[in-house]
C-alpha positions as CSV (number, residue, x, y, z in Angstrom):
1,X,0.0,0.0,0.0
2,X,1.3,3.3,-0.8
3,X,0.5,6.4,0.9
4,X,1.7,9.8,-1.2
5,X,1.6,13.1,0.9
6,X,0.5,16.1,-0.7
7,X,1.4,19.3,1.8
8,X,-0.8,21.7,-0.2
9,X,-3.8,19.5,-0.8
10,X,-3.6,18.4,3.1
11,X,-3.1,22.1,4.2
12,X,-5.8,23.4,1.7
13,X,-8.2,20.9,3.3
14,X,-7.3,21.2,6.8
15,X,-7.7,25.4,6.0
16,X,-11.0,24.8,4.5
17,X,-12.7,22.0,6.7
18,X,-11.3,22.9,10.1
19,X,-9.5,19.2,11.1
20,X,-12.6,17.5,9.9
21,X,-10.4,15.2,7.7
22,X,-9.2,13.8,10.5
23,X,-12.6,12.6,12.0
24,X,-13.7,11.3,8.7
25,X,-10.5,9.1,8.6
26,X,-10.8,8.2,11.9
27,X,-15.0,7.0,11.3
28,X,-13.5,5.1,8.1
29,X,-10.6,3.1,9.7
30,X,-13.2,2.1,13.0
31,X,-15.5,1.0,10.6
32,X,-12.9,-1.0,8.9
33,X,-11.8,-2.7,12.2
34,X,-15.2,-3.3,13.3
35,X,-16.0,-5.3,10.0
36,X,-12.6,-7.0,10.1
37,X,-13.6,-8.4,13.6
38,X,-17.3,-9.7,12.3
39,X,-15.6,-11.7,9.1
40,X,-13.0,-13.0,11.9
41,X,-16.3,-14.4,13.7
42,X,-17.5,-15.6,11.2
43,X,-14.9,-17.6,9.8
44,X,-14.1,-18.6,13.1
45,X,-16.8,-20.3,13.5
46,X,-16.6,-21.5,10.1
47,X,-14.0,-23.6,11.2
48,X,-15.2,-24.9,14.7
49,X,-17.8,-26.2,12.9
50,X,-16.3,-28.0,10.0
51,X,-14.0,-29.6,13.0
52,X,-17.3,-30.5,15.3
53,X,-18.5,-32.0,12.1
54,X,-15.6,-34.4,11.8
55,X,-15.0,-35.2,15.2
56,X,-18.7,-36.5,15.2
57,X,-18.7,-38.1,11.9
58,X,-15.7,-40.0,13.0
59,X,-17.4,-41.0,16.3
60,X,-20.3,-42.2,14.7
61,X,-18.0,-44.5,12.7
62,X,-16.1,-46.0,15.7
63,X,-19.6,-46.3,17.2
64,X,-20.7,-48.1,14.1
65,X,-17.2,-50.6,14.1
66,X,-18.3,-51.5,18.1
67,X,-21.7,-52.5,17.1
68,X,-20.5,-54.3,14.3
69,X,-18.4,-56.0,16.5
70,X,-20.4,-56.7,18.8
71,X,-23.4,-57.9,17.0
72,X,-20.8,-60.4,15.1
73,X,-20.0,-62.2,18.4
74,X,-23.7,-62.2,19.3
75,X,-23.3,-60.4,22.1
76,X,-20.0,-62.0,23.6
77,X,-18.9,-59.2,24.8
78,X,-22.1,-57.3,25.9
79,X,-22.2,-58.7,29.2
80,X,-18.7,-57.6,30.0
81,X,-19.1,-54.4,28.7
82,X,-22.2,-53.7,30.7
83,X,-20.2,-55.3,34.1
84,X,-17.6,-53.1,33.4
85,X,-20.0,-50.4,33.1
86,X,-21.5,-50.8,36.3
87,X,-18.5,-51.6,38.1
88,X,-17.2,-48.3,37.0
89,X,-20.2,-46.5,38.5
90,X,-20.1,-48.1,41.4
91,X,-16.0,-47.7,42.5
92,X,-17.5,-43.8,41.4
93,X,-20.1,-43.4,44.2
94,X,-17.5,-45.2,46.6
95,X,-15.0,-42.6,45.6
96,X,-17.4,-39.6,46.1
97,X,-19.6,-40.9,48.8
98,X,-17.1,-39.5,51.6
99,X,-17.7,-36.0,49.5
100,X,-21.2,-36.4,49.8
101,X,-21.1,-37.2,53.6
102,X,-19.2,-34.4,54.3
103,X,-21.9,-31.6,53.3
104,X,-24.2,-33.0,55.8
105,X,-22.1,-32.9,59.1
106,X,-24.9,-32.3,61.2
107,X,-26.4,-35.4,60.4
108,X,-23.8,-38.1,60.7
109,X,-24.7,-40.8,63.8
110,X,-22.3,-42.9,64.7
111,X,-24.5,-46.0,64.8
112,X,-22.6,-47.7,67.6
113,X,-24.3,-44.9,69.7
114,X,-27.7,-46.0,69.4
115,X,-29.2,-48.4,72.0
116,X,-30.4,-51.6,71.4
117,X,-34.3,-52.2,71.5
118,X,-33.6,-55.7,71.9
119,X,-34.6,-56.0,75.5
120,X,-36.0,-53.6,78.1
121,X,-35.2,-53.3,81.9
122,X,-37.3,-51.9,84.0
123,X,-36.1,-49.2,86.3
124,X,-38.6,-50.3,89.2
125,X,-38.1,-53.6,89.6
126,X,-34.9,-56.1,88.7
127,X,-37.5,-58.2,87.1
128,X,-36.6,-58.1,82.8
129,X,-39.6,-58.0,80.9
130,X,-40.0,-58.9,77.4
131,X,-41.6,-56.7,74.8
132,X,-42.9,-57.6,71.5
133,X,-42.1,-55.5,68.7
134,X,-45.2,-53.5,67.2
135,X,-43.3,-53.5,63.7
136,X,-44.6,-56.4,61.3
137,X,-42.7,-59.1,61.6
138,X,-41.7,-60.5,58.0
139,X,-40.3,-64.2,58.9
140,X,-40.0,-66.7,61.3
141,X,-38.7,-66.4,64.6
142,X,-37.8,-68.3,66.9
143,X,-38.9,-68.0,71.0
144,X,-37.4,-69.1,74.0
145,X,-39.9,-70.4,76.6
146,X,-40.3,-68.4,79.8
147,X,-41.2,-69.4,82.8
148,X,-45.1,-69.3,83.2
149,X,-45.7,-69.1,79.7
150,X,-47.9,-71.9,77.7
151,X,-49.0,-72.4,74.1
152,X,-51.8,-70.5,74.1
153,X,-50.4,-67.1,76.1
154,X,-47.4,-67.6,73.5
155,X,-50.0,-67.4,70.6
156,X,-51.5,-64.2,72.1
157,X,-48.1,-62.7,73.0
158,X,-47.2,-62.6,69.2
159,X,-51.1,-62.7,68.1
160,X,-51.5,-65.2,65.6
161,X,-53.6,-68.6,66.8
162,X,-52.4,-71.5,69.1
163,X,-53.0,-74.0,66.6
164,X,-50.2,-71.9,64.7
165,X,-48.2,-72.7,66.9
166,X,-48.3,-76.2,67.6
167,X,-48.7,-76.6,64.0
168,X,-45.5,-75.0,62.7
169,X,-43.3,-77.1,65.7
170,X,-45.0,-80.4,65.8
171,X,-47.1,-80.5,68.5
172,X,-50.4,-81.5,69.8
173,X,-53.1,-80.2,72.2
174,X,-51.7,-83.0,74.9
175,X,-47.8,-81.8,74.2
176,X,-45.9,-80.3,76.8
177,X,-43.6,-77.5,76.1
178,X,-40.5,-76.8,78.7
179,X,-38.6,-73.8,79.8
180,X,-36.1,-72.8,77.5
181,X,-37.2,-74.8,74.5
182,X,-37.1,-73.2,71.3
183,X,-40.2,-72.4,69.4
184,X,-40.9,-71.1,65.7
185,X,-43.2,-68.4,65.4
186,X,-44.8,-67.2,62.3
187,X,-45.4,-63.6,61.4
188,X,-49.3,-64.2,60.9
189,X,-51.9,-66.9,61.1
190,X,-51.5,-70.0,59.3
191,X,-48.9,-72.5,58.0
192,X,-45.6,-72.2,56.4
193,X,-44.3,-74.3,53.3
194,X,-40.9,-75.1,51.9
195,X,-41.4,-75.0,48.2
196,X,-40.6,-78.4,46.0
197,X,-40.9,-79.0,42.3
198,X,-44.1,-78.8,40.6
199,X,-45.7,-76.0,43.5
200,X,-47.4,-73.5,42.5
201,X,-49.5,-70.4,44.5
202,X,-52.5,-72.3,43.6
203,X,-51.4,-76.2,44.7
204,X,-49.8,-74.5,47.8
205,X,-53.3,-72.8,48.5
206,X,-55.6,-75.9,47.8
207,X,-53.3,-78.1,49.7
208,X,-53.6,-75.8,53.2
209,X,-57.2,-75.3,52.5
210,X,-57.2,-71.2,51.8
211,X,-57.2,-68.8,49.2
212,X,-54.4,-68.2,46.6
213,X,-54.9,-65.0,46.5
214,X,-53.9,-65.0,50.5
215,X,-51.0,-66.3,49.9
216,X,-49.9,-63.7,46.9
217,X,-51.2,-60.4,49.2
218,X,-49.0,-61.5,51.8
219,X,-46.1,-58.6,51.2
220,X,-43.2,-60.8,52.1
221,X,-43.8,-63.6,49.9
222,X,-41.5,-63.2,47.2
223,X,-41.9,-64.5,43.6
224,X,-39.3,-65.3,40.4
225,X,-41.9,-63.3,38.7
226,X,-45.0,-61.2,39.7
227,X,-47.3,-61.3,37.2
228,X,-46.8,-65.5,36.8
229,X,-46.3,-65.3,40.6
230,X,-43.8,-68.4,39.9
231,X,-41.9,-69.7,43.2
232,X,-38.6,-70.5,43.6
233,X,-37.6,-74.0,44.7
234,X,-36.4,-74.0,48.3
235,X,-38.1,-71.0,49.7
236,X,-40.3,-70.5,52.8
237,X,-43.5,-69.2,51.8
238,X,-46.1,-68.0,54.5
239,X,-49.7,-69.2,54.1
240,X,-52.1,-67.2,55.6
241,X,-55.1,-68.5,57.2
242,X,-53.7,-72.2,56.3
243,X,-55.0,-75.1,57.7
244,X,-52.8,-77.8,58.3
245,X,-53.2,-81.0,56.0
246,X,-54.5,-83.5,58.6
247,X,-56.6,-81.4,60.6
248,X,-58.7,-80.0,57.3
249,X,-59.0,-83.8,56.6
250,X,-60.7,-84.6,60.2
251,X,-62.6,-81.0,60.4
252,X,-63.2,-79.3,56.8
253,X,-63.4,-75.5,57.9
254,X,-66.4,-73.3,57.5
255,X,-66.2,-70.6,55.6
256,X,-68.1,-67.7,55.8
257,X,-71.0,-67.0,53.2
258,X,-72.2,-63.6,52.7
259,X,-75.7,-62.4,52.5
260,X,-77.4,-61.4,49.5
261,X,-75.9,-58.1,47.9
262,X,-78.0,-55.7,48.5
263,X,-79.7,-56.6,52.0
264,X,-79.3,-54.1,54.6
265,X,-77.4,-55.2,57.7
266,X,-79.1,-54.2,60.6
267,X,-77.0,-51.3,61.2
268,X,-78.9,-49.6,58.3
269,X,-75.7,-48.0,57.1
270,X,-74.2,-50.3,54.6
271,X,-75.2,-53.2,52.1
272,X,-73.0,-55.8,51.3
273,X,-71.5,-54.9,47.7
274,X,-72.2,-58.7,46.4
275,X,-72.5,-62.2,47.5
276,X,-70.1,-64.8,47.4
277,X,-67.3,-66.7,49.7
278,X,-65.1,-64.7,52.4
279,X,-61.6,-66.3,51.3
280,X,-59.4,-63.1,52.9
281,X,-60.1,-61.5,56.2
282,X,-58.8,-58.0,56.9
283,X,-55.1,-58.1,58.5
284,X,-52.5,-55.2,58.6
285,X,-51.0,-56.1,54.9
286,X,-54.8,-56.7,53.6
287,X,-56.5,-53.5,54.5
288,X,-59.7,-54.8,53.5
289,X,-61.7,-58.5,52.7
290,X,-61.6,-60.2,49.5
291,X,-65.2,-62.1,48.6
292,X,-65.1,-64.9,45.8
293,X,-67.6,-65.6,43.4
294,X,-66.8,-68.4,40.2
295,X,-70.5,-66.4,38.5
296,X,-68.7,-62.9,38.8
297,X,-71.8,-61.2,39.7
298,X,-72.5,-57.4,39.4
299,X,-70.9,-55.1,42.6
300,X,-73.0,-53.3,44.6
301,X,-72.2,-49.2,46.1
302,X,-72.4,-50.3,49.9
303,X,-73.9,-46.9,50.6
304,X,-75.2,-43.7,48.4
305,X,-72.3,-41.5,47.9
306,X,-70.4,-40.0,44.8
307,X,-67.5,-41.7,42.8
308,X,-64.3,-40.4,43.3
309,X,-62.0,-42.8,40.9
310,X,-63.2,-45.2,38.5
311,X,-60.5,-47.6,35.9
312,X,-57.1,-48.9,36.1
313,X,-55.2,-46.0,37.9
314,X,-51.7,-47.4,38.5
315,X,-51.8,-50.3,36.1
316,X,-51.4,-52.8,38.6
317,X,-52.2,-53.7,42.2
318,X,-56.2,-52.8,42.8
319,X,-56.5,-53.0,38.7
320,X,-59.8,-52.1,37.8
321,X,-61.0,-50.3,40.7
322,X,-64.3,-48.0,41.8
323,X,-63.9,-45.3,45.2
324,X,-66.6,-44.0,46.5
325,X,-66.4,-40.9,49.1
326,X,-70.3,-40.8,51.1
327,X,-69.4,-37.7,52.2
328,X,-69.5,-38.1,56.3
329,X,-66.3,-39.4,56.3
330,X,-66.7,-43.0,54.9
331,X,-64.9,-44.2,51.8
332,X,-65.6,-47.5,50.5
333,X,-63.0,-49.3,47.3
334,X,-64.2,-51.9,45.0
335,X,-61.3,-53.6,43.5
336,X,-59.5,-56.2,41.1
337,X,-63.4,-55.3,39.1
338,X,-63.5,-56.4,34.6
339,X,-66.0,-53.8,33.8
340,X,-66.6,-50.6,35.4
341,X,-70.6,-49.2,35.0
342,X,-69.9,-45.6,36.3
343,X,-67.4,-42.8,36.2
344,X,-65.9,-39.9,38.6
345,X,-68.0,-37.7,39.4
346,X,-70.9,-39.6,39.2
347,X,-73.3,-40.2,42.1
348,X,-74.4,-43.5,43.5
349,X,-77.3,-45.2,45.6
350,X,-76.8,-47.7,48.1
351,X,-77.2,-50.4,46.7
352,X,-76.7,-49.7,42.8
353,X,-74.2,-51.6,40.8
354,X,-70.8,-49.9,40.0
355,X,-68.9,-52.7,38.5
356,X,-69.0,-56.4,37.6
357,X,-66.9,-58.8,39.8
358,X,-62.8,-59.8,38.0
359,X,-59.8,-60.7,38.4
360,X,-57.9,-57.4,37.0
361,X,-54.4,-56.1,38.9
362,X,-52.4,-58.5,41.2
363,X,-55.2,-61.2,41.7
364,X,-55.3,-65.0,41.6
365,X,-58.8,-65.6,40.7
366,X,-62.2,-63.9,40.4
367,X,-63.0,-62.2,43.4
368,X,-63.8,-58.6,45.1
369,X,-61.7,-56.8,47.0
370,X,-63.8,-54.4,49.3
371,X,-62.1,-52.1,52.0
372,X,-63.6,-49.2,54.0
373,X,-61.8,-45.9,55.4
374,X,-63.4,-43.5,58.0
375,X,-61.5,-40.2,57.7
376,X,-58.1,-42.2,56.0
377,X,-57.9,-44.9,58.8
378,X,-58.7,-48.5,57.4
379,X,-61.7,-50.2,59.0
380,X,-62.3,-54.0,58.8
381,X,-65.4,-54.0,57.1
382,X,-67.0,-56.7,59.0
383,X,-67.4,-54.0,61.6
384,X,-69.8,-52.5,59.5
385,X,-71.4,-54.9,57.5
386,X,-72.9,-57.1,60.5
């Protein structure tokens, strides 16, 4: 670039224009810069773009040679892959666990510190007294005979029946139990069963005389998989309400029948939603009782009130289920239903069918499952059906 200076043109202009020559070079050469800067940008990002494209071209192409390779082997390789994987995540939550820890200072308890419930001594007296835990007991235990005790104040210590308990440890009515000896205890009523080959819920149920579905509502029976509800060889399941072989033999039990749906109780406040078999009483895991019926007859509102939730809400458990709120603090659930007749919102009387009978949600067979609520707390509805 050449630049030629011409003293009488620059003087002449700077006479006539007053120094305004040098503003207007001044505008030109910051407009200059200014546009030199935006095609900078621009190319700039020009390039970071090309570059992003290749880097992620090329990635997609190792991607594609690992799946390749992967799919050739048919998978040899997947397994450790995803071990690996979650190996890795786990020696990372190790690593920042003591990280995590340390925000919350205030609430680190040094569990050596904390007492053990195990046993209780009272302060008054040197005598040790023996508590039962309130929390639900999910397994067998076993209990050591103290002095005074017998089979049947054993049975009400841990509330479950005395024929539960000479069942599940081999004893009779005339069979004498000594201080110090050892007994099994089950968490509920009933009978327990080691499962062999070829059981099933249903064999298991048949063979202690009560319902499958009992045996499946139970929440710590476990199962291979819960929608078959397959067992496991070798494992302990709890029977609720079983009878034991031999004795249903000599005295077949007598179940109870309800009344005709629809017949007010003499209370006058509910109806019985439909007719059928009692195979499930209400418990603490089984907030409500389940009635049977092969005919799957039509299920009746227990009282006038208006429908809260109708149909499948969670997609399992309840399945097709109808609540009703009669509006002085009751609530009444019809569950496990195949066809629903009415919808939220809708208002019911006493008596008037909501549903038909089913086996929809985490059920066995073809049965209702009816609970009652008085302001949220769960009521056994015998209390107010008879």
């Amino acid at each position: 670039m050449k630049f030629i200076f011409n003293s009488r043109r620059f003087k002449a202009a700077h006479t006539t224009n007053g120094g305004s020559l040098r503003k207007v070079d001044f505008g030109k050469s910051t407009k200059s810069f200014f546009k030199d800067v935006v095609e900078f940008c621009s190319e700039l990002t020009t390039y970071i773009i090309k570059k992003l494209h290749l880097s992620f071209i090329k990635f997609e192409g190792f991607k594609k040679i690992f799946v390749v390779v992967l799919y050739r082997q048919r998978g040899k390789y997947a397994k450790r892959f995803i071990h690996s994987g979650m190996a890795g995540l786990a020696a990372l939550g190790i690593l920042i666990a003591p990280v995590v820890a340390d925000e919350f200072p205030k609430n680190q308890v040094n569990p050596w510190d904390i007492a053990s419930p195990s046993s209780i001594v009272t302060a008054s007296t040197d005598d040790t007294t023996t508590l039962v835990s309130e929390k639900a007991r999910d397994k067998i235990i076993e209990y050591e005979v103290q002095e005074g005790d017998n089979v049947a104040s054993i049975a009400e210590k841990f509330g479950i029946s005395t024929e539960t308990v000479l069942w599940q440890n081999n004893l009779d009515a005339k069979s004498k139990i000594k201080i110090g000896q050892n007994l099994q205890i089950l968490p509920v009523t009933g009978m327990s069963h080691k499962v062999s080959k070829g059981d099933t819920v249903y064999s298991i149920a048949k063979k202690y005389d009560t319902s499958p579905q009992a045996v499946v509502d139970f929440p710590f029976n476990a199962f291979v998989n819960d929608e078959t509800f397959e067992l496991a060889i070798g494992q302990i399941v709890i029977v609720p309400d079983g009878v034991k072989p031999k004795e249903a033999q000599s005295s077949p039990r007598i179940r109870q029948i309800t009344p005709d749906a629809g017949t007010v109780v003499a209370s006058g406040s509910f109806v019985w939603p439909t007719s059928g078999t009692i195979t499930q009483n209400f418990y603490w895991y089984h907030k409500g009782i389940d009635i049977a019926n092969r005919a799957a007859p039509d299920v009746l509102a227990a009282d006038s009130g208006k429908v809260v939730s109708a149909g499948w809400l969670d997609g399992y458990g309840y399945g097709n289920r109808v609540i009703i709120d009669h509006g002085n603090g009751y609530r009444t659930l019809y569950a496990h239903l195949q066809k629903i007749y009415v919808i939220p919102g809708q208002t019911v009387a006493r008596g008037s069918a909501v549903g038909k009978m089913g086996s929809t949600g985490r059920s066995t067979g073809t049965h209702l499952h009816f609970e009652v609520t008085r302001n949220g707390s769960s009521l056994n509805p015998l209390s107010v059906l008879r």
